[in-house]
C-alpha positions as YAML, in Angstrom:
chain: A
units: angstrom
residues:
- id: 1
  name: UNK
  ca: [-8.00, -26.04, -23.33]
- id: 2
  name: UNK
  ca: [-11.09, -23.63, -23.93]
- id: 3
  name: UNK
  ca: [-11.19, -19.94, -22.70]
- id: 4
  name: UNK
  ca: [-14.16, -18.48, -21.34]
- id: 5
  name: UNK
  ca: [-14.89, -14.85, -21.63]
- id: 6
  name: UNK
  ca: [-16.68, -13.26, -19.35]
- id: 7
  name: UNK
  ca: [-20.43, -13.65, -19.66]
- id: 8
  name: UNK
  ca: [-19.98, -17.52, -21.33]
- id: 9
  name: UNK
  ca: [-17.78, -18.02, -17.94]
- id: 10
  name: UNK
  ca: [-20.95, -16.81, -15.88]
- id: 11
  name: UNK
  ca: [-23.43, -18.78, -17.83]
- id: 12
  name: UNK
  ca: [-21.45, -22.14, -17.22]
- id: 13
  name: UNK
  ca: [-20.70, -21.73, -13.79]
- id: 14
  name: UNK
  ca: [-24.53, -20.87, -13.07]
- id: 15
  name: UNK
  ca: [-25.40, -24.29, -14.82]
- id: 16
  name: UNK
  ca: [-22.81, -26.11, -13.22]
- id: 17
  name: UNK
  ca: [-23.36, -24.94, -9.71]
- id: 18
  name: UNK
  ca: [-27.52, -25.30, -10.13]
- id: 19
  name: UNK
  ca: [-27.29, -28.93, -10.56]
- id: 20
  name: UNK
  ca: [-24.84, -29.33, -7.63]
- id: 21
  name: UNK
  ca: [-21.58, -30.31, -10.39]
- id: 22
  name: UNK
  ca: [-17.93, -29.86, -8.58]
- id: 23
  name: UNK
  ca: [-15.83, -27.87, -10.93]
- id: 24
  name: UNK
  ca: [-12.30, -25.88, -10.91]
- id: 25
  name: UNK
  ca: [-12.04, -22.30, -11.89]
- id: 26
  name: UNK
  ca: [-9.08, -20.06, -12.62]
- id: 27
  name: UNK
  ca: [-9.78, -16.13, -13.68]
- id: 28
  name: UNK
  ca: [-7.41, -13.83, -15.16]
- id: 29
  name: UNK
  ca: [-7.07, -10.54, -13.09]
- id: 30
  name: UNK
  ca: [-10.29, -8.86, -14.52]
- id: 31
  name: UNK
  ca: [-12.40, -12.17, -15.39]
- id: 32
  name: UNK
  ca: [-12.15, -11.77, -18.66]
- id: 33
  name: UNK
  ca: [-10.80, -14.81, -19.00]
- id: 34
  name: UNK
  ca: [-11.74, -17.85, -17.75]
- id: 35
  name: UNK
  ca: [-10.61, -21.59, -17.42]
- id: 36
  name: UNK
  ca: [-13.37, -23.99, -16.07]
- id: 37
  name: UNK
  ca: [-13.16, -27.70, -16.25]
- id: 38
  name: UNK
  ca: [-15.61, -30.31, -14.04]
- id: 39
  name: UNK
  ca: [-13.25, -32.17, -12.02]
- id: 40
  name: UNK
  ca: [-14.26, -35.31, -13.28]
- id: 41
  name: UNK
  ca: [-12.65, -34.28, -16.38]
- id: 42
  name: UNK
  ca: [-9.37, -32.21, -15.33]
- id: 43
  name: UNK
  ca: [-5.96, -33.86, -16.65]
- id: 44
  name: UNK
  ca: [-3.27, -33.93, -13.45]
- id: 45
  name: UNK
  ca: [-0.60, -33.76, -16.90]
- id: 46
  name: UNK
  ca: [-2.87, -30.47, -17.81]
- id: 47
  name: UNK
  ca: [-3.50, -28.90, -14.36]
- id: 48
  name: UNK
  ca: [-2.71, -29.54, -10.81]
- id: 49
  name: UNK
  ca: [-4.04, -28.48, -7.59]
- id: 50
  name: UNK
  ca: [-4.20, -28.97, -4.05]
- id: 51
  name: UNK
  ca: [-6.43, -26.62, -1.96]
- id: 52
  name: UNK
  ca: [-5.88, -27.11, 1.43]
- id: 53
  name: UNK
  ca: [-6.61, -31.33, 1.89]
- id: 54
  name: UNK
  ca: [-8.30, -31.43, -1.64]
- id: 55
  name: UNK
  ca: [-5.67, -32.49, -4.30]
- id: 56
  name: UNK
  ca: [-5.44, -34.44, -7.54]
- id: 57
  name: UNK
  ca: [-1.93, -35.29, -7.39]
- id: 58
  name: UNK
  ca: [0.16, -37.90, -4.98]
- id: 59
  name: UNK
  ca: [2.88, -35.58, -3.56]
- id: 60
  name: UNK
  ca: [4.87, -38.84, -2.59]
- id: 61
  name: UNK
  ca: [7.93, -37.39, -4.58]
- id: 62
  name: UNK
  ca: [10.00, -34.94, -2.45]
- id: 63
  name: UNK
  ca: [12.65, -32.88, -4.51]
- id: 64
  name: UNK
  ca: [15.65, -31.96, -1.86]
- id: 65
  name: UNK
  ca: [17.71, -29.84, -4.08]
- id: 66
  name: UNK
  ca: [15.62, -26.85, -4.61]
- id: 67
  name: UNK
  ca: [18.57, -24.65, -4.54]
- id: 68
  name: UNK
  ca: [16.65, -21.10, -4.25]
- id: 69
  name: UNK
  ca: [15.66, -18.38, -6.36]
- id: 70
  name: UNK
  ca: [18.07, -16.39, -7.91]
- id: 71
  name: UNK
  ca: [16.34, -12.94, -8.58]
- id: 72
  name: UNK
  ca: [16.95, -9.81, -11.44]
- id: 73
  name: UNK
  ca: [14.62, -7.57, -10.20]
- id: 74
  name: UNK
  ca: [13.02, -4.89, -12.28]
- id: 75
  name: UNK
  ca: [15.80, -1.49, -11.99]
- id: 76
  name: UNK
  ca: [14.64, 0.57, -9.08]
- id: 77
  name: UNK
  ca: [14.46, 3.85, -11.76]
- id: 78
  name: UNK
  ca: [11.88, 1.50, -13.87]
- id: 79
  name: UNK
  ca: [10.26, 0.52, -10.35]
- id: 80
  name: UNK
  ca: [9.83, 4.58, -9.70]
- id: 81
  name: UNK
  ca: [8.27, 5.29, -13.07]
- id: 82
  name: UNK
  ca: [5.09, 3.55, -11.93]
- id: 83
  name: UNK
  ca: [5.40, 4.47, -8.32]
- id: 84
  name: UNK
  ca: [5.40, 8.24, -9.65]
- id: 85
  name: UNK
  ca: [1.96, 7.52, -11.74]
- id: 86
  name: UNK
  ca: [0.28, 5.69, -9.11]
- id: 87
  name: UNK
  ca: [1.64, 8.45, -6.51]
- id: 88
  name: UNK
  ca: [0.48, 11.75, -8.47]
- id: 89
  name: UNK
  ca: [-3.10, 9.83, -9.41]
- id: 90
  name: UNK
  ca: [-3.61, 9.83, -5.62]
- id: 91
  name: UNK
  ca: [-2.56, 12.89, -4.91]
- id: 92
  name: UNK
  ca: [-5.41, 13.84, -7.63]
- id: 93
  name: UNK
  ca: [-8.49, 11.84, -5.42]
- id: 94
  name: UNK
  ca: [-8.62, 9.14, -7.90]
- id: 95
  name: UNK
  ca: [-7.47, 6.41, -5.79]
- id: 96
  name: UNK
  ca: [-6.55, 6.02, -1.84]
- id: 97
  name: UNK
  ca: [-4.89, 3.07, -2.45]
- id: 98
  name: UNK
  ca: [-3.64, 0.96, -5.68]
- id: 99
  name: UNK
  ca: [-2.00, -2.40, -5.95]
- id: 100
  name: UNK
  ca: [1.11, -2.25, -7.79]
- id: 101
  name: UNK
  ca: [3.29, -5.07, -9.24]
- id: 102
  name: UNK
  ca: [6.40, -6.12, -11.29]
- id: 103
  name: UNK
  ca: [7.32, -8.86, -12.97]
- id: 104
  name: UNK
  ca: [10.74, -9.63, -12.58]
- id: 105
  name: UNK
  ca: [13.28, -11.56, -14.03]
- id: 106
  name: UNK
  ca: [14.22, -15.18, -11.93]
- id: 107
  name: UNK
  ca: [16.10, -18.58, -12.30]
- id: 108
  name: UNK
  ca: [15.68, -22.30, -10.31]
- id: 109
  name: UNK
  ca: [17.00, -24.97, -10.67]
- id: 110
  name: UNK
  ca: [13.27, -26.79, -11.25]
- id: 111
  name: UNK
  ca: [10.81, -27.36, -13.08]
- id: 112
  name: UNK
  ca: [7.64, -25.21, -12.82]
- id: 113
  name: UNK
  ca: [6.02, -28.05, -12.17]
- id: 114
  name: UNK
  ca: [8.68, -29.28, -9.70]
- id: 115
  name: UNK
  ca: [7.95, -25.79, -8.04]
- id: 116
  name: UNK
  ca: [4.40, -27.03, -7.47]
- id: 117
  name: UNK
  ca: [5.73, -30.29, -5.40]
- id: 118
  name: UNK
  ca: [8.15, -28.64, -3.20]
- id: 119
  name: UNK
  ca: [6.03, -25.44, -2.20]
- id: 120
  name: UNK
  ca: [4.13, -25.15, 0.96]
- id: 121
  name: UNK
  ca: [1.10, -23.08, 0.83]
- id: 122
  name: UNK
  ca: [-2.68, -23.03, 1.63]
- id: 123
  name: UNK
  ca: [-3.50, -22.96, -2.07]
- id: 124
  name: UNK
  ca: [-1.30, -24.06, -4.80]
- id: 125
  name: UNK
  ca: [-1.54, -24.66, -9.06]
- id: 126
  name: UNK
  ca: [0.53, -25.67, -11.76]
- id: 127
  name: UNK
  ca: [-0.88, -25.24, -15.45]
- id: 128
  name: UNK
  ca: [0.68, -26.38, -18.26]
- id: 129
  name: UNK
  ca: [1.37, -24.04, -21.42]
- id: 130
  name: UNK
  ca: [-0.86, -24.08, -23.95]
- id: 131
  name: UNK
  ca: [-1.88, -21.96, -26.98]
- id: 132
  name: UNK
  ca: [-3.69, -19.01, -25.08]
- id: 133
  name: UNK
  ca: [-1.49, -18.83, -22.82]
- id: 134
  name: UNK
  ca: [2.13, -19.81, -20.58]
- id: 135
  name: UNK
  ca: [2.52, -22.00, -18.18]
- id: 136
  name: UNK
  ca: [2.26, -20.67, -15.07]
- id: 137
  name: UNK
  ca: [2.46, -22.16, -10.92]
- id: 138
  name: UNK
  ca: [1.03, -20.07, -7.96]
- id: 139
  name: UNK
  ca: [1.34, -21.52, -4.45]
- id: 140
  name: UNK
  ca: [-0.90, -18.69, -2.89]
- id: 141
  name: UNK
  ca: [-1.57, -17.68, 1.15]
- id: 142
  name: UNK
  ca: [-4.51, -15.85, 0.36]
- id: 143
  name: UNK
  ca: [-7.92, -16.64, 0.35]
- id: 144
  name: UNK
  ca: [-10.35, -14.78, -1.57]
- id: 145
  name: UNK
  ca: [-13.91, -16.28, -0.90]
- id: 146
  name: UNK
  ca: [-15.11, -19.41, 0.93]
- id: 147
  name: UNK
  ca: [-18.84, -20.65, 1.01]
- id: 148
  name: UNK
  ca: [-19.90, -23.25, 3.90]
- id: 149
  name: UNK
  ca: [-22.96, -25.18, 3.35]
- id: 150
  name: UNK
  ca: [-24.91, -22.77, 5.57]
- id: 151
  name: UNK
  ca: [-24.50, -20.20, 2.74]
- id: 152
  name: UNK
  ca: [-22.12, -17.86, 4.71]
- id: 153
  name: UNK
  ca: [-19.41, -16.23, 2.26]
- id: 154
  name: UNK
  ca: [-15.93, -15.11, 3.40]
- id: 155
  name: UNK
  ca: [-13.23, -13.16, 1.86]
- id: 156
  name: UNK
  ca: [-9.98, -12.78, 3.74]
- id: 157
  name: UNK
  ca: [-7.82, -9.97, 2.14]
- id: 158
  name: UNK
  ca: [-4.59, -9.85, 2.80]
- id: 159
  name: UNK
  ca: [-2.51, -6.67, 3.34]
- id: 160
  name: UNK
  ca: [0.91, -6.11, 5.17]
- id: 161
  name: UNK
  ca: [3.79, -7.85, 4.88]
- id: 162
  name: UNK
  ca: [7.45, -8.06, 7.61]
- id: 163
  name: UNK
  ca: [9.80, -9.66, 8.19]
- id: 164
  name: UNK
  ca: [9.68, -12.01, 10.64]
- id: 165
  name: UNK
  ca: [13.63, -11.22, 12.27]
- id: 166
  name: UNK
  ca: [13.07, -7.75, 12.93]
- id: 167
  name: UNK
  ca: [12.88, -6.79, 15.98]
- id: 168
  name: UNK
  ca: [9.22, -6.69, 17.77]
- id: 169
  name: UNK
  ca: [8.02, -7.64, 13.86]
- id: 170
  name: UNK
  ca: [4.27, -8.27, 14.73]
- id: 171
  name: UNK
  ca: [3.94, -4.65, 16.99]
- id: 172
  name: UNK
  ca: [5.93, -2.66, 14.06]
- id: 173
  name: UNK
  ca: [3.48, -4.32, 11.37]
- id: 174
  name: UNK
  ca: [0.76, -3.72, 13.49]
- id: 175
  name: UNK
  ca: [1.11, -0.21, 14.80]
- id: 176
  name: UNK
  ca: [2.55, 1.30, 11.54]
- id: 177
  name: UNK
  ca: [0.46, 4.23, 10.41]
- id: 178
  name: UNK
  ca: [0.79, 3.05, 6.65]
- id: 179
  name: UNK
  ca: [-0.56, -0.42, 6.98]
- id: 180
  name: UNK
  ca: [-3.38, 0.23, 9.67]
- id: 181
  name: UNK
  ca: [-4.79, 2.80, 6.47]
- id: 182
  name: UNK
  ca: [-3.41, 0.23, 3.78]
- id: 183
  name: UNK
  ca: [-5.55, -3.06, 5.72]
- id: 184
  name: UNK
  ca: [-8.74, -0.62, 6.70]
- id: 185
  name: UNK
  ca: [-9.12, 0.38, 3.29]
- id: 186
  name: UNK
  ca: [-9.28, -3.31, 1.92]
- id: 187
  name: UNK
  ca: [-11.79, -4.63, 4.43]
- id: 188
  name: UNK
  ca: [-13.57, -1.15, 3.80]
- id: 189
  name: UNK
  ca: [-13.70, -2.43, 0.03]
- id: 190
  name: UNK
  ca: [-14.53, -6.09, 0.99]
- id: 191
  name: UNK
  ca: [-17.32, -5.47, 2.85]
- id: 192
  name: UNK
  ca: [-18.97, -2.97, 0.38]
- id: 193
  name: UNK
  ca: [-18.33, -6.29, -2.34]
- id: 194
  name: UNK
  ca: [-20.30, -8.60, -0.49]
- id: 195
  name: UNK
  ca: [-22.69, -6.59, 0.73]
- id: 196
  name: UNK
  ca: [-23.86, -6.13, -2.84]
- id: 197
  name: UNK
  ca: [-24.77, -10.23, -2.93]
- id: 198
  name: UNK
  ca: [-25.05, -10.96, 0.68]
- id: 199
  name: UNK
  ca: [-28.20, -10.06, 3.50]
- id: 200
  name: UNK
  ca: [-26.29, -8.95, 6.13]
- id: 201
  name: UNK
  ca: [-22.06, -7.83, 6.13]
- id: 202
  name: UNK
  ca: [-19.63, -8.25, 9.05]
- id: 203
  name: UNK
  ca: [-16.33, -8.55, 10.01]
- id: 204
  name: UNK
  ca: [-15.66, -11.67, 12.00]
- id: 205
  name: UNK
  ca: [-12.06, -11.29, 12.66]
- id: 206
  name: UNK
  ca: [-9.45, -7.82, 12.38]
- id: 207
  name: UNK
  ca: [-6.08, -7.93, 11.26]
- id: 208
  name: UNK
  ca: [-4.72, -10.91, 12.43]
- id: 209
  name: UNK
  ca: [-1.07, -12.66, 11.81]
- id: 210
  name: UNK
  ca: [-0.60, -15.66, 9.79]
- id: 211
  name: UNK
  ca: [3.49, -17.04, 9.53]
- id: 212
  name: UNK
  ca: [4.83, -18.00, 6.20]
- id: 213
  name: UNK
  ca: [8.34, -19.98, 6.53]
- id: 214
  name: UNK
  ca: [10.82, -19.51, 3.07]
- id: 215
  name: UNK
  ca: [14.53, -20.62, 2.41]
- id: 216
  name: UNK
  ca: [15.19, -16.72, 3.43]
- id: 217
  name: UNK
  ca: [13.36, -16.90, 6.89]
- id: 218
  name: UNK
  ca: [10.17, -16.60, 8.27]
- id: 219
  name: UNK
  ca: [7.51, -13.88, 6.89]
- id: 220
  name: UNK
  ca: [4.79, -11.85, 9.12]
- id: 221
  name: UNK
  ca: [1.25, -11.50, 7.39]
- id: 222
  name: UNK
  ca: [-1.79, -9.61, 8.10]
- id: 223
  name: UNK
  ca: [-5.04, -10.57, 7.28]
- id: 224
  name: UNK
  ca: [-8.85, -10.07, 8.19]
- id: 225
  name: UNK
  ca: [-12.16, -12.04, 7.67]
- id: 226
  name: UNK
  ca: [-14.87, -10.26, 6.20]
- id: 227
  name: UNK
  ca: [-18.52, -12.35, 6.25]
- id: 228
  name: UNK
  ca: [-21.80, -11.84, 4.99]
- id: 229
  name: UNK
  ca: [-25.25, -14.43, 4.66]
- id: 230
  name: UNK
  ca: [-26.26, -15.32, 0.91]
- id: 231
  name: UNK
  ca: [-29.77, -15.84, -0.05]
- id: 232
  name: UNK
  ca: [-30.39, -19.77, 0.06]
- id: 233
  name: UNK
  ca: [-30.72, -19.47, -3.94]
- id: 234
  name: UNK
  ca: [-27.30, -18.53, -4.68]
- id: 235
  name: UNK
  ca: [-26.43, -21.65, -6.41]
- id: 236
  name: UNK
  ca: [-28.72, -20.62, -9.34]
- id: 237
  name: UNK
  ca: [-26.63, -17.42, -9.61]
- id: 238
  name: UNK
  ca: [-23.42, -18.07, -8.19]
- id: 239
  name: UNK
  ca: [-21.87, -17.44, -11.50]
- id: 240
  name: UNK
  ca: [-22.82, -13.24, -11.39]
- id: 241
  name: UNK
  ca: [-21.99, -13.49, -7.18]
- id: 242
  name: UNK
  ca: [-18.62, -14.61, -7.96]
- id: 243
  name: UNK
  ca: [-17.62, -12.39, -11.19]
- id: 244
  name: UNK
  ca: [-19.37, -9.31, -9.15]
- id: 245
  name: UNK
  ca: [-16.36, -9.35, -7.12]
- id: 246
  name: UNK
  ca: [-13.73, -9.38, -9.69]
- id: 247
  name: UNK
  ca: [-11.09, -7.95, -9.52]
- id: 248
  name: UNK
  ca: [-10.18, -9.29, -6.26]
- id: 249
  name: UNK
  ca: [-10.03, -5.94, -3.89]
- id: 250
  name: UNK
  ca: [-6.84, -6.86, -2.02]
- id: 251
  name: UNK
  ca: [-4.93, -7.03, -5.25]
- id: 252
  name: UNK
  ca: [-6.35, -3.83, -7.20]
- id: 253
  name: UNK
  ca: [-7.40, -0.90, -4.27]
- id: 254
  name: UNK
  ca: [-9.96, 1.80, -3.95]
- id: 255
  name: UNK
  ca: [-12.63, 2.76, -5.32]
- id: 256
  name: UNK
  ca: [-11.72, -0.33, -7.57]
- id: 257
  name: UNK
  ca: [-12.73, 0.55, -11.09]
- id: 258
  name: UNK
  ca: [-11.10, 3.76, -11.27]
- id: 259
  name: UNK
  ca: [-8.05, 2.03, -10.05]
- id: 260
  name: UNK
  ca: [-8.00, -0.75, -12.10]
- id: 261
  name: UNK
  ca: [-7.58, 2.16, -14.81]
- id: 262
  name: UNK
  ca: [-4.54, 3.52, -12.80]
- id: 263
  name: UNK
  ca: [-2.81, 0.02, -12.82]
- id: 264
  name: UNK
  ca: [-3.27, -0.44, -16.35]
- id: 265
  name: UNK
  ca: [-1.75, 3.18, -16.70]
- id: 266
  name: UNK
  ca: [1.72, 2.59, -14.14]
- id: 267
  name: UNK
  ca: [1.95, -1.17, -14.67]
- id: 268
  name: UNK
  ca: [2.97, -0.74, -17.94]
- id: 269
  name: UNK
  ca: [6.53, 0.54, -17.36]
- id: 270
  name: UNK
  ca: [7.20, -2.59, -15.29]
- id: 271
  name: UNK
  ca: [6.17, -5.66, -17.60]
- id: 272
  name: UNK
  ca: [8.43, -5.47, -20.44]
- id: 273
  name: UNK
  ca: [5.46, -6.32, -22.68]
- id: 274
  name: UNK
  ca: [3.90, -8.43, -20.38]
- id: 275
  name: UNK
  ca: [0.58, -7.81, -18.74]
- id: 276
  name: UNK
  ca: [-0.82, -9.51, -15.18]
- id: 277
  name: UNK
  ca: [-3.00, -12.14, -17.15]
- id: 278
  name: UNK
  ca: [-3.88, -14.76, -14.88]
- id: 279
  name: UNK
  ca: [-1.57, -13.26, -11.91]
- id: 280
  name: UNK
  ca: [-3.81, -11.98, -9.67]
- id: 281
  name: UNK
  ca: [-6.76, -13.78, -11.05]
- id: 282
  name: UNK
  ca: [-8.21, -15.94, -9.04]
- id: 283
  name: UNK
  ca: [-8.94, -19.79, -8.56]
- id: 284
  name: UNK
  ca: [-10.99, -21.86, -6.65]
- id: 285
  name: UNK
  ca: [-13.18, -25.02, -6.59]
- id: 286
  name: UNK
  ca: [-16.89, -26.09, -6.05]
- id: 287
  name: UNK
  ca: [-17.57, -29.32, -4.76]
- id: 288
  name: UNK
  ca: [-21.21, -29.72, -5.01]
- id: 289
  name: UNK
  ca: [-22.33, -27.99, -1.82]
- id: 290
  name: UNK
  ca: [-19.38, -25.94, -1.05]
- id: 291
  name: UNK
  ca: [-16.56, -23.42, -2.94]
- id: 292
  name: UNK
  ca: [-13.13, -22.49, -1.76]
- id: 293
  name: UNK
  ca: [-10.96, -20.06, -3.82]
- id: 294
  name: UNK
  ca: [-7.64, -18.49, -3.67]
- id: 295
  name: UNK
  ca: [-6.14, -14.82, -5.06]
- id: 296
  name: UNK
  ca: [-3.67, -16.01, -7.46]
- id: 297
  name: UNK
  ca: [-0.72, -14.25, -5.26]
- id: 298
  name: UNK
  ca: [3.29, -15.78, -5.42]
- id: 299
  name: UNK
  ca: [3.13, -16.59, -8.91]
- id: 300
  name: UNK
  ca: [5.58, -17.84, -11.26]
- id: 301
  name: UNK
  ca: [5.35, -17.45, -15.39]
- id: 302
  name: UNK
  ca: [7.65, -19.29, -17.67]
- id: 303
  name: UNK
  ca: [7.07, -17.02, -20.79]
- id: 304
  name: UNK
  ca: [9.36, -16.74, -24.54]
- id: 305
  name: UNK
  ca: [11.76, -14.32, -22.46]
- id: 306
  name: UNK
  ca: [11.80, -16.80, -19.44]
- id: 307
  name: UNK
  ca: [10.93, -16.71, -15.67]
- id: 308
  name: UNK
  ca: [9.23, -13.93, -14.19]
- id: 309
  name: UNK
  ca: [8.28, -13.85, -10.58]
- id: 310
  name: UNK
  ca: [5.32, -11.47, -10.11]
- id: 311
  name: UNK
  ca: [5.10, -9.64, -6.96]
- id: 312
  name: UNK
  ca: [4.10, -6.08, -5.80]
- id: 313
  name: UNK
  ca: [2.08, -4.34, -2.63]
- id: 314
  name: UNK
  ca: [0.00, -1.50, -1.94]
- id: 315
  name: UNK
  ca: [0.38, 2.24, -2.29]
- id: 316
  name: UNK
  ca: [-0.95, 4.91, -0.75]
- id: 317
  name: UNK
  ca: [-0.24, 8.68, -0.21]
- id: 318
  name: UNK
  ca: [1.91, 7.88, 2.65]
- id: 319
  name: UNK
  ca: [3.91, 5.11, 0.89]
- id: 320
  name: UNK
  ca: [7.84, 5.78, 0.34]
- id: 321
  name: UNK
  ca: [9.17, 4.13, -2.67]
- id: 322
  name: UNK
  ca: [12.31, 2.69, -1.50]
- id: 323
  name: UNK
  ca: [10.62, 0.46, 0.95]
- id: 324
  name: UNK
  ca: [7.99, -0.60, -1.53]
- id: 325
  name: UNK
  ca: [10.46, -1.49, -3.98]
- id: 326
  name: UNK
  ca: [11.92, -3.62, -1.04]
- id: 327
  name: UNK
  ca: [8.76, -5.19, -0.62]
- id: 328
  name: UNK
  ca: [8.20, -6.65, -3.54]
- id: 329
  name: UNK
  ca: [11.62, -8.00, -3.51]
- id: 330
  name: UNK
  ca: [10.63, -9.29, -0.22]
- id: 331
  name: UNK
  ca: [7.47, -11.09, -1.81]
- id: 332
  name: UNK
  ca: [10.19, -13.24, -3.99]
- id: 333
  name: UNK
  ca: [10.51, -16.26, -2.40]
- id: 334
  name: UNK
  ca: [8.75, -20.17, -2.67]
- id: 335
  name: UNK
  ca: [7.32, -21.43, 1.25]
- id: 336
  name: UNK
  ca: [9.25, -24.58, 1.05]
- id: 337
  name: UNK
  ca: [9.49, -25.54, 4.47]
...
């Protein structure tokens, strides 16, 4: 399967959305690495997707013995390590908020692929191991950009996460000093993205709360939807639009270069060798008038060491590590129901 790097990745998706040709794309966290196949030509044994109703694979099998993940999380000492860097850079102005994330250790019963056929989510991939890379499935809640034929673009970042059995969940998410900072910051970032490709910027809905239902219960999220009006060209360029927002700002933080550096820095200590890769990337699909992408969230890699479960959340200077930690334990889990 070929990888495209950066600026061969722009060039192709310019030519392919200038002459109106539907295509898949998957990123790696930074775009520096690129999968793009015409769907015409994309092998359902190679890759599989559904994005909301638009699917190339019959989901007519049902597989009622998912039994649950059993999870090894990073040690909370290791965990601390990077919470300490990402802490002390903030203290120092360089960031006011930075994504974190581990990879930690899991088992299932199923396939990777099987994972793909049970799991209930907006936006959801399976991709088979090759050479460059592992095999990897993602069965995200979180949209990055949409375009409608009108030419309005919207990103939807996603920021705040509860359980759904505490008590009064959806006031406590809401009213917590933390996220309100955490959330503000992202749409903050957001808007400054797409006001860089877009006419006019605003934000068409505030922290709202979508439900995600697991084998462990019922999840609170809180998202927003950020909008802005593209110039009616932007098929001949959508190429640098789309890489001009890369990383995705809900998964790296603010101001976003300076804290990409950071993550490299304090994600380190939590990857046993690994790196993010195409966790966190993102992935998406054009369909001749039209695009629809995801943030490559709730991700699964089958690697030479085995399963790890990426997961992680925002930090900022009033985070407390021990509930951090919890959350990305929280963020563990496949929405099979």
């Amino acid at each position: 399967m070929k990888i495209y790097k950066k600026e061969g990745a722009i060039t192709k998706i310019n030519n392919l959305t200038s002459t109106s040709t539907p295509f898949l794309i998957l990123t790696d966290f930074e775009g520096n690495r690129s999968i793009i196949k015409r769907l015409d030509k994309v092998d359902v044994s190679d890759i599989k997707y559904k994005f909301g109703e638009v699917s190339n694979f019959n989901f007519s099998t049902n597989y009622n013995r998912f039994n649950g993940i059993e999870k090894k999380c990073i040690d909370f000492e290791l965990y601390q390590k990077a919470f300490d860097v990402v802490i002390s850079n903030i203290k120092e102005g360089n960031s006011f908020l930075t994504n974190l994330t581990c990879a930690s250790r899991i088992k299932t019963n199923l396939s990777l692929e099987e994972i793909f056929i049970i799991s209930n989510a907006k936006f959801k991939i399976w991709v088979k191991g090759f050479e460059h890379f592992n095999e990897f499935v993602c069965f995200s809640p979180e949209i990055f950009v949409k375009i409608n034929t009108e030419g309005i673009i919207s990103s939807f970042p996603m920021k705040g996460t509860i359980d759904a059995k505490i008590e009064n969940a959806e006031s406590v998410i809401l009213e917590d000093e933390k996220e309100f900072f955490e959330h503000t910051t992202i749409v903050d970032l957001i808007r400054n993205d797409i006001s860089k490709i877009a006419e006019k910027v605003w934000v068409e809905k505030f922290r709202y709360i979508d439900k995600i239902k697991t084998l462990e219960g019922e999840l609170l999220q809180v998202s927003s939807q950020v909008c802005g009006k593209l110039d009616p060209f932007w098929k001949n360029k959508f190429g640098d639009i789309l890489f001009s927002m890369l990383p995705a700002g809900s998964i790296s933080g603010a101001p976003k270069d300076k804290t990409v550096e950071i993550i490299k820095k304090a994600e380190k200590y939590t990857y046993n060798g690994l790196n993010r890769n195409f966790y966190t990337g993102i992935c998406g699909i054009f369909d001749g008038e039209t695009f629809n992408s995801s943030v490559m969230i709730r991700f699964i890699e089958n690697t030479p060491q085995g399963l790890f479960y990426k997961s992680g959340g925002g930090i900022t200077a009033k985070s407390m590590v021990e509930k951090e930690y919890q959350e990305m334990i929280q963020k563990i889990y496949v929405p099979t129901i």
